[in-house]
PASEBA-1860 file (N, C-alpha, C; in nm, 3 decimals):
! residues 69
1> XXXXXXXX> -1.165/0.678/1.188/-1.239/0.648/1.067/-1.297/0.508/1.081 ~ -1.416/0.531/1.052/-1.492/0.395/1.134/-1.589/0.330/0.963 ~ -1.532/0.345/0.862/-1.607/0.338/0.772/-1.602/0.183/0.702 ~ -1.689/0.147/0.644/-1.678/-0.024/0.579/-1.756/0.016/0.457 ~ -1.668/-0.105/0.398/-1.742/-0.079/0.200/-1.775/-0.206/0.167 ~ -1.870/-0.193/0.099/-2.015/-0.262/0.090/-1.942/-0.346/-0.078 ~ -1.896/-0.453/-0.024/-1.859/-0.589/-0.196/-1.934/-0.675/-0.193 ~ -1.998/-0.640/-0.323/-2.159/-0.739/-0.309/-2.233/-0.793/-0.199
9> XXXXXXXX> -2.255/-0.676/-0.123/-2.322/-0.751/-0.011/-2.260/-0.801/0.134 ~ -2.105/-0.796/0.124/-2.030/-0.828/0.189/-1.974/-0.674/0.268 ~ -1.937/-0.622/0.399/-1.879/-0.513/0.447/-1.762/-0.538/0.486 ~ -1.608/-0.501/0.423/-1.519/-0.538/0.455/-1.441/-0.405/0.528 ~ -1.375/-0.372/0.593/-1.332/-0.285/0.664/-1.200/-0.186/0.560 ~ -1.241/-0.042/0.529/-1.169/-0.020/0.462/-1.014/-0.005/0.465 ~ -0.991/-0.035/0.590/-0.813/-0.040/0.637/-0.800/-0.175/0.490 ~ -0.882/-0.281/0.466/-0.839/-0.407/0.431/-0.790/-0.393/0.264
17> XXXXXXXX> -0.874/-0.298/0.228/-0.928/-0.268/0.093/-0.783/-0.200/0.070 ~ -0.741/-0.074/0.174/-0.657/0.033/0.132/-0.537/-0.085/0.131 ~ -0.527/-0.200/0.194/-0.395/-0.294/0.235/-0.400/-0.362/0.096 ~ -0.463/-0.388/0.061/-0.524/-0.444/-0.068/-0.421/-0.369/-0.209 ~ -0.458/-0.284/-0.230/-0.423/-0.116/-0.288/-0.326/-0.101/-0.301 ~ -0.240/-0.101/-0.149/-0.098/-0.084/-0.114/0.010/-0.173/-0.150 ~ -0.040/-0.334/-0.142/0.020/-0.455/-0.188/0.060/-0.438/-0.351 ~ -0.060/-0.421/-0.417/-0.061/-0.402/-0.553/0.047/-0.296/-0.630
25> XXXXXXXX> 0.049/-0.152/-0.530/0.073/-0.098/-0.552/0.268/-0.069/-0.564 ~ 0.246/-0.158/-0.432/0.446/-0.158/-0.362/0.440/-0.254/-0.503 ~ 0.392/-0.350/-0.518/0.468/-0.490/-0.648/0.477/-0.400/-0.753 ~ 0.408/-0.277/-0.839/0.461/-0.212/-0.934/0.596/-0.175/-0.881 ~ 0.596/-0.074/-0.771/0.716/0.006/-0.756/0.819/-0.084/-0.730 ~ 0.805/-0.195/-0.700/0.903/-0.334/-0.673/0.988/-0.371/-0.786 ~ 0.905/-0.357/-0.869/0.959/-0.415/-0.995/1.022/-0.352/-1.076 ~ 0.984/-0.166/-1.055/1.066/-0.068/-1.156/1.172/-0.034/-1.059
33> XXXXXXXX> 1.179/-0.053/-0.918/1.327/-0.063/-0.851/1.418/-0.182/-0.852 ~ 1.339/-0.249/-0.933/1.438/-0.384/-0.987/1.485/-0.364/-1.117 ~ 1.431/-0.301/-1.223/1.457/-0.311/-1.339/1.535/-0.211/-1.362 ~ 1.531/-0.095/-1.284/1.626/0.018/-1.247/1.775/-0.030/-1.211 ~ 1.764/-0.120/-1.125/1.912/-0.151/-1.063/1.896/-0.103/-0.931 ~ 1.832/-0.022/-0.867/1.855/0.031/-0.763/1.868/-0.030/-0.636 ~ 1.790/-0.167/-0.633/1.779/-0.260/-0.479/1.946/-0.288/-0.488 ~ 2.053/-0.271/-0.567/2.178/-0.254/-0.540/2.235/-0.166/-0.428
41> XXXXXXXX> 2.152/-0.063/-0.426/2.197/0.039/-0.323/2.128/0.001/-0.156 ~ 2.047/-0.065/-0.167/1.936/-0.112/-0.031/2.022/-0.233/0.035 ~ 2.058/-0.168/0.143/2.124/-0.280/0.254/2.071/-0.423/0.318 ~ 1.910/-0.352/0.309/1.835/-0.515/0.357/1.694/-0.507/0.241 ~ 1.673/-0.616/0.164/1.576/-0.553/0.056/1.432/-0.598/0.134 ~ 1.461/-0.669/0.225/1.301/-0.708/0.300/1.256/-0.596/0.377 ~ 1.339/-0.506/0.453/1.309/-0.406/0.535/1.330/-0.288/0.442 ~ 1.367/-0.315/0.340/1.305/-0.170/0.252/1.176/-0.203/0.193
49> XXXXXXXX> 1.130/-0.338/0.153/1.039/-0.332/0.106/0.904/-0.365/0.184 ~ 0.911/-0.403/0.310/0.821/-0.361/0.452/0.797/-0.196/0.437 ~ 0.916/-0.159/0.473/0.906/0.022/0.477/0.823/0.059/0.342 ~ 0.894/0.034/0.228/0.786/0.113/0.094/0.639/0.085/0.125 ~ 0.593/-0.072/0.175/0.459/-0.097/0.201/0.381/0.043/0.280 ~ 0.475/-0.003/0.397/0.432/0.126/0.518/0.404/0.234/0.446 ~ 0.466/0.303/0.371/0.466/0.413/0.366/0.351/0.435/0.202 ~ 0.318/0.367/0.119/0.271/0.322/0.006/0.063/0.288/0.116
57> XXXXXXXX> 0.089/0.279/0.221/-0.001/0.227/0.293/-0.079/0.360/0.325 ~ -0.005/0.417/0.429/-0.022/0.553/0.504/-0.047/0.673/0.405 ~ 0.014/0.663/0.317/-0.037/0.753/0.223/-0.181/0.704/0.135 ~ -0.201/0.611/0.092/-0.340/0.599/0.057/-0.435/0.575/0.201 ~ -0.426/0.594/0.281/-0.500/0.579/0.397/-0.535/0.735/0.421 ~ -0.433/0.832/0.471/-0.413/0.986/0.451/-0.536/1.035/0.343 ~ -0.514/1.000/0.194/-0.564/1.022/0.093/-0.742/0.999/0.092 ~ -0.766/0.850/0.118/-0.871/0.789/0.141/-0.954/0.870/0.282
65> XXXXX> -0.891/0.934/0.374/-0.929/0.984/0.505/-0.990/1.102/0.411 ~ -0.905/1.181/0.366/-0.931/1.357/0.294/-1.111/1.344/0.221 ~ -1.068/1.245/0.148/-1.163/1.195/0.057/-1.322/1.120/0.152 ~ -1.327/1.053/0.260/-1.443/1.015/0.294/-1.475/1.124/0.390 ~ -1.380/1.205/0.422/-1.451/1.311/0.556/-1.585/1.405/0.462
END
């Protein structure tokens, strides 16, 4: 996927945009697995919350792929 999106004039590469997305997106789920209690159960909370990125990433990337083909 070789595609770039056009911000005012500017072409930024859409991997950057979807990383963008993903950041935003893990800090919600960050915060309702905090308010939950649950990072109690997570052995290392930096490498779970690397992994949620990853995976919070790959799935809007997946999604975003379906969608520009």
């Amino acid at each position: 996927m070789n595609v770039d999106i056009d911000l005012f004039g500017v072409y930024v590469p859409s991997l950057m945009v979807l990383a963008l997305a993903a950041i935003l997106a893990s800090l919600l789920i960050r915060s309702v697995l905090a308010r939950a209690g649950l990072y109690r159960l997570v052995w290392h909370r930096s490498l779970f919350d690397l992994a949620l990125f990853v995976i919070v990433l790959s799935s809007l990337f997946s999604i975003f792929q379906r969608f520009a083909s």
